[in-house]
N, C-alpha and C positions, 0 to 999 in steps of 0.2 A: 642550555648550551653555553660553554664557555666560552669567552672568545681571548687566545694569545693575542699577545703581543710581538708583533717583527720588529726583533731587536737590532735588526741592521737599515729601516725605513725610517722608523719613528723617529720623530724630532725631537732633536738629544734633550732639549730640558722636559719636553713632555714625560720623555724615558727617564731620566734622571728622576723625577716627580713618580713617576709608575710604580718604579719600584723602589725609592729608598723612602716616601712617606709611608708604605705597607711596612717595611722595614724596621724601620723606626720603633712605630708603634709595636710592632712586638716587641723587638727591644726594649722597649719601654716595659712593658706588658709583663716581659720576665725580669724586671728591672724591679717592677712594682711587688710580686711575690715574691720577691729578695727581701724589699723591703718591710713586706709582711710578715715575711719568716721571722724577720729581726725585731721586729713589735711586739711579735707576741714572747718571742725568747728571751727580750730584754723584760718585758710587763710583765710575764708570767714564770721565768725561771731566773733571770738576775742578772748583772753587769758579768758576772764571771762566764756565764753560758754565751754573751756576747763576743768576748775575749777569746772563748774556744771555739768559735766560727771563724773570727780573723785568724788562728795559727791554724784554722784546717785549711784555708783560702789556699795557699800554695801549694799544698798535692792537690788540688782541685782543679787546679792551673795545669800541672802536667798530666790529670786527665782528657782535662779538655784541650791540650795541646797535642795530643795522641792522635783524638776523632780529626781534630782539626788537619794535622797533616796529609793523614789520608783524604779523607772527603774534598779538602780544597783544591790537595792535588790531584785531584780527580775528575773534580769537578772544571776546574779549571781547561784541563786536557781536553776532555768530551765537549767544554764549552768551544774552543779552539776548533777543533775539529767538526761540531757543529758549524759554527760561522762560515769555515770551508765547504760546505753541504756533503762532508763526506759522514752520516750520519750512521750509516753500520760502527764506525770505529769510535764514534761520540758513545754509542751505545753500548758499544764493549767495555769505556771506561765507566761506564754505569757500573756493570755488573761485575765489574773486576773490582771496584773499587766499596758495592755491597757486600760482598766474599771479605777484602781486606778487613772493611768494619767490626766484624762479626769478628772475625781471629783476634782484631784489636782490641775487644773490647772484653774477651775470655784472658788477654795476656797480663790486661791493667787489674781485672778483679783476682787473679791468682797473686800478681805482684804486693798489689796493695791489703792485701788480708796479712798474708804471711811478714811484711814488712814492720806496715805501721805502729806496730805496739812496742817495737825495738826502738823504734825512730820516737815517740811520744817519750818513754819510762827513760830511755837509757840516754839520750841527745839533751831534748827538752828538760829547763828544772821550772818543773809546773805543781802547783798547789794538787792534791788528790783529789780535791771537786774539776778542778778543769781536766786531769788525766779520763774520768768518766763522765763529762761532755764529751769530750772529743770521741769518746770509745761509742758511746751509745749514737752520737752522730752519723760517724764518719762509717761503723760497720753496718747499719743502716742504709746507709744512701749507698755503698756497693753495689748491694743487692739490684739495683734497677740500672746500674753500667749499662748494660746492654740498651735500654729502651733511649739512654740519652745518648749514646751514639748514635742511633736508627734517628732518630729526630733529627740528629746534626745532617745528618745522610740525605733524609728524602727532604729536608725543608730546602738545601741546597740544590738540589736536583728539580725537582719541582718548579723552583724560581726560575734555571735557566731553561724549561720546557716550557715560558712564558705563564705562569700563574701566580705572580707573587703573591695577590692578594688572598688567594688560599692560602696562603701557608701564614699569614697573620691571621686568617680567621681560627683559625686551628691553633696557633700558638695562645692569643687570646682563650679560648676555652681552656686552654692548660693553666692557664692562669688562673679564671676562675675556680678550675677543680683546685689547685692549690691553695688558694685563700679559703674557701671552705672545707677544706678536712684540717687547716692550720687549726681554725677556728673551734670545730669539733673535738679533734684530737689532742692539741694542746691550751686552747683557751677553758672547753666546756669540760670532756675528760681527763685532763691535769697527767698528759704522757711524758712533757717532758720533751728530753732532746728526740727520744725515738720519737714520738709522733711529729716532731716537726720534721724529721728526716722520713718521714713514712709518705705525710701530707706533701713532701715536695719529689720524692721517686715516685708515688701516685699518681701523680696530674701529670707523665710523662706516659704511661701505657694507653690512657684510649686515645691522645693525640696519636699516638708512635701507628697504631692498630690504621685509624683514621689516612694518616700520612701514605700507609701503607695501603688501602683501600683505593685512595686516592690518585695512585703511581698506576694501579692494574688499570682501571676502569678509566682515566683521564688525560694521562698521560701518552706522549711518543715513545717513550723508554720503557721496552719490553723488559720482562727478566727469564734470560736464561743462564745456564751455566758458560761463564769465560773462560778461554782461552788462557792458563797463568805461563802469561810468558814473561820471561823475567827481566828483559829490557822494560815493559810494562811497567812494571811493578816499580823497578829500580826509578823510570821518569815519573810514577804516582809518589811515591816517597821522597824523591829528593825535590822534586816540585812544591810538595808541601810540607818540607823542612823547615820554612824559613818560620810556618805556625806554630812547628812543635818548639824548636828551638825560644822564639821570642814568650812563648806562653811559661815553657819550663823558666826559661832566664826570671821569668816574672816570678813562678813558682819562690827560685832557688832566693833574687832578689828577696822577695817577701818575707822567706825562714830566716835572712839573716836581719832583715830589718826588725820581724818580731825580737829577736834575742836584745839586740840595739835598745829597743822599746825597753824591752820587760828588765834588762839589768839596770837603766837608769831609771824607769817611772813605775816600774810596777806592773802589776795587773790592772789597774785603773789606767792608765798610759795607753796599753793595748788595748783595753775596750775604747776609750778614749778614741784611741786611731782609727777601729773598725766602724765606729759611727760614725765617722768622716767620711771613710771611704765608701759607707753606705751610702752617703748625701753623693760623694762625688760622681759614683758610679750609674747616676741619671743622665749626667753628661756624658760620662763614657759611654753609655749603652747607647744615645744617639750617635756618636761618631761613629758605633762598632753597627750602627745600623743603616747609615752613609755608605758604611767602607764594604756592607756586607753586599747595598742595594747595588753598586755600580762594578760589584765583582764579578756577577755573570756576564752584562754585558760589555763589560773591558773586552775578556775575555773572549766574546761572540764577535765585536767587533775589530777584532784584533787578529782573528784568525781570518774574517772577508776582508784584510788588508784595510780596514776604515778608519785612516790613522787619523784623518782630521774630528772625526768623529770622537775617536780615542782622546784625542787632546781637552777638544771641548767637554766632556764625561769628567775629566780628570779635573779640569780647572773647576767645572759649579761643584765639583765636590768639595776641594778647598776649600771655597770662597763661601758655601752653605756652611762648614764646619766653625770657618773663623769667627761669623757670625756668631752665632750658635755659643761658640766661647766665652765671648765675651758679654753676650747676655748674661748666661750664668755663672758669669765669676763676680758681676753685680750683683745679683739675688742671694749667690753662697755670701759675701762680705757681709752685706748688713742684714739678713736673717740664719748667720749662723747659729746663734742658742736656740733660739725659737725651732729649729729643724733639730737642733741635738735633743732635743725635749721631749722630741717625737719616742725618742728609744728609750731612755732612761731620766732620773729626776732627779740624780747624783749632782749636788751644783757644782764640785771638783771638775767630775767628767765632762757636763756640759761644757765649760769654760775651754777647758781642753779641747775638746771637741771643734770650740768655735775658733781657738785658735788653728789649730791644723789646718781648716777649711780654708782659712787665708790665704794659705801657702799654695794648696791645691790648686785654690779657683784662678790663681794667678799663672800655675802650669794649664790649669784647661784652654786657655786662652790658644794654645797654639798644640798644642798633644792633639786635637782633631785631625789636624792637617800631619802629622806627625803617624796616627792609626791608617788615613787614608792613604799614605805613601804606600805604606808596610803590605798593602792589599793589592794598592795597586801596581804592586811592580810581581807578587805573585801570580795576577791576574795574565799578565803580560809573558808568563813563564821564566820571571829572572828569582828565582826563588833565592839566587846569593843576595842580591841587592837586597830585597825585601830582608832577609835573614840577620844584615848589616844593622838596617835601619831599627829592627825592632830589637838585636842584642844592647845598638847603643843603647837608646833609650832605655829598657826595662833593665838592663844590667849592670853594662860596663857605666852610665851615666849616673845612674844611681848608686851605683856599689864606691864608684870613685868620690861621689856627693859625701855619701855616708861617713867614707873612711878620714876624709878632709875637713868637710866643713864642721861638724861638732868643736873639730879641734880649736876651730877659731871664733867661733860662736854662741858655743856651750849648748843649751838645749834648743835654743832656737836651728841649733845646727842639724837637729834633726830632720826638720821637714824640709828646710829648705835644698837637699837634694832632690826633691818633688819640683822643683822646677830649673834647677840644674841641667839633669836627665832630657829634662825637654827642649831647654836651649841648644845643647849640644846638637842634639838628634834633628831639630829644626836647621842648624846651618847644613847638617848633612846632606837630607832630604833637600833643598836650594842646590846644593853643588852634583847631585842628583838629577832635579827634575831640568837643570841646565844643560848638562851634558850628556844625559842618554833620555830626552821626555818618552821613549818607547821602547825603556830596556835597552838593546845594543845600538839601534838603531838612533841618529840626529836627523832634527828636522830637515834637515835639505835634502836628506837621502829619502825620505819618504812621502812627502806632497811635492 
């Protein structure tokens, strides 16, 4: 028997702890077959097949900014309307918001088939070994669209029907399945980019199946057919606008940062960078596992009116993230070769590599509290605020870093829009959580 969690009794740091350490660790979990992916791609196919995982990064961004906006907006809503105990219309957004998935995730594999080979041959000026990485990759991992939105779908849902800790056990085994077919498929049978794009759309169907098992038979959230009415729709979409937006902005940021890269440093530059960001993205994956754990229950406790509740959620998520930062911006400084060593044995690259890290681990320091904002004000239904907070940062703070500071710094001008981007977006999110700590609403008008 399982036993939920009452997200509107439970004592907030208990809750906090419930669901963002299950959280976490899967984030981590998929954090860690990331970084398997890239061990065996860089050991067993080369710096260049590295380099054409960092230029796939940003359409993979506005994939996963697609599932995100539905699903969050979705989830969000039904979590709202949960909190309310009006549970038939929580229910609806279940299933309205399964229906959307599925459309969205036939819209992105037709897009991105037909698109990318324009965008690669005729945009991009890439060597002809990285044009067929990226191609063997990226048409590859299409093919399982569907199963990684269904993941994004019922892990979400799941969580706010009170079982976080399923949905880590389950993401965990996805992980396993993907570390060993990596290992098969591209360490032992020498496949290349397809098997490592085969091994990582694989470990997403028997979770997805499982997830799916798991909603019938455990779950509050029945599935029947929704109602598409299109005020629905239009508050599931623009609620979870501010995901797709901030993911795409990351996307679009990211294609112009690779050009940035590759016209001054090369293809060793770009690989350079993406083994950074492979380091850096541990820490990311804990913030995005903070910002994901305290998303249901903003949400839950925000539609039972539980603002003080809401407050305190809001602030151990900061104050866990800050931490957290600055741990690892210690361990990225002084073991950054020794981590870039992990990918490749290039002494160029490494150095490279460890330079970057600098710059990043000095942004991670406050980019937690920066991801948890972006969550939390979608969680809360201000999907513009949120939309604000995650363009600075991933776009307009970056784009503006980019475009400046080279100018007056030369190559070091490169990264240090990496923490640029974060400053900005830090004072925002302050002028933010002073002025509306619960979306429209100020503290006096609501305790």
């Amino acid at each position: 028997m399982i036993k939920k969690i009452d997200l509107g009794k439970e004592k907030e740091l208990k809750l906090f702890y419930s669901y963002v350490v299950p959280a976490i660790l899967g984030m981590l979990a998929i954090n860690t077959a990331t970084i398997v992916d890239s061990y065996f791609i860089g050991n067993y196919i080369g710096a260049e097949a590295i380099g054409a995982i960092t230029l796939i990064g940003p359409f993979m961004s506005i994939m996963i900014g697609v599932a995100s906006m539905i699903v969050l907006g979705g989830v969000v809503l039904a979590g709202i309307e949960y909190g309310k105990g009006d549970f038939g219309k929580s229910n609806h957004y279940f299933n309205l918001t399964f229906v959307l998935t599925i459309i969205a995730g036939l819209i992105i594999w037709i897009t991105f088939y037909f698109s990318i080979s324009h965008i690669v041959i005729n945009v991009m000026d890439l060597s002809s070994n990285i044009i067929v990485y990226i191609f063997d990759y990226f048409y590859t991992i299409l093919i399982f669209t569907m199963a990684y939105m269904l993941m994004s779908f019922f892990s979400f849902f799941i969580k706010l029907d009170g079982m976080p800790n399923l949905v880590v056990l389950v993401t965990v085994l996805s992980v396993m399945i993907n570390i060993v077919l990596d290992y098969l498929l591209v360490g032992l049978l020498g496949f290349g980019m397809k098997g490592a794009a085969f091994a990582t759309g694989l470990s997403q169907i028997i979770p997805c199946i499982m997830f799916f098992m798991i909603t019938i038979k455990k779950s509050s959230f029945h599935f029947k057919i929704p109602k598409f009415n299109f005020n629905d729709i239009k508050l599931i979409l623009f609620n979870g606008s501010s995901e797709l937006l901030g993911l795409s902005a990351i996307g679009f940021a990211g294609y112009i940062y690779n050009i940035f890269i590759s016209k001054r440093l090369g293809v060793d530059g770009i690989s350079a960078f993406g083994i950074a960001m492979q380091i850096a993205n541990v820490a990311v994956m804990i913030f995005y596992g903070i910002s994901d754990g305290i998303q249901s229950i903003v949400s839950y406790n925000y539609g039972a009116k539980l603002f003080k509740r809401v407050e305190n959620l809001r602030n151990i998520a900061f104050t866990t993230s800050f931490i957290f930062g600055i741990l690892i911006c210690i361990g990225m400084i002084f073991y950054g070769e020794e981590l870039a060593t992990i990918f490749v044995k290039k002494e160029s690259i490494v150095k490279l590599s460890a330079e970057i890290m600098i710059y990043y681990a000095i942004a991670l320091t406050i980019l937690g509290v920066n991801l948890n904002a972006t969550t939390y004000y979608t969680a809360l239904g201000q999907p513009l605020k949120s939309a604000i907070i995650a363009i600075t940062r991933s776009f307009i703070g970056l784009i503006l870093g980019l475009i400046i500071l080279p100018y007056f710094f030369g190559e070091i001008g490169l990264w240090l829009p990496l923490i640029f981007s974060e400053l900005i977006t830090f004072v925002l999110v302050y002028f933010y959580v002073k002025k509306y700590p619960y979306g429209f609403k100020k503290i006096k008008e609501v305790i």
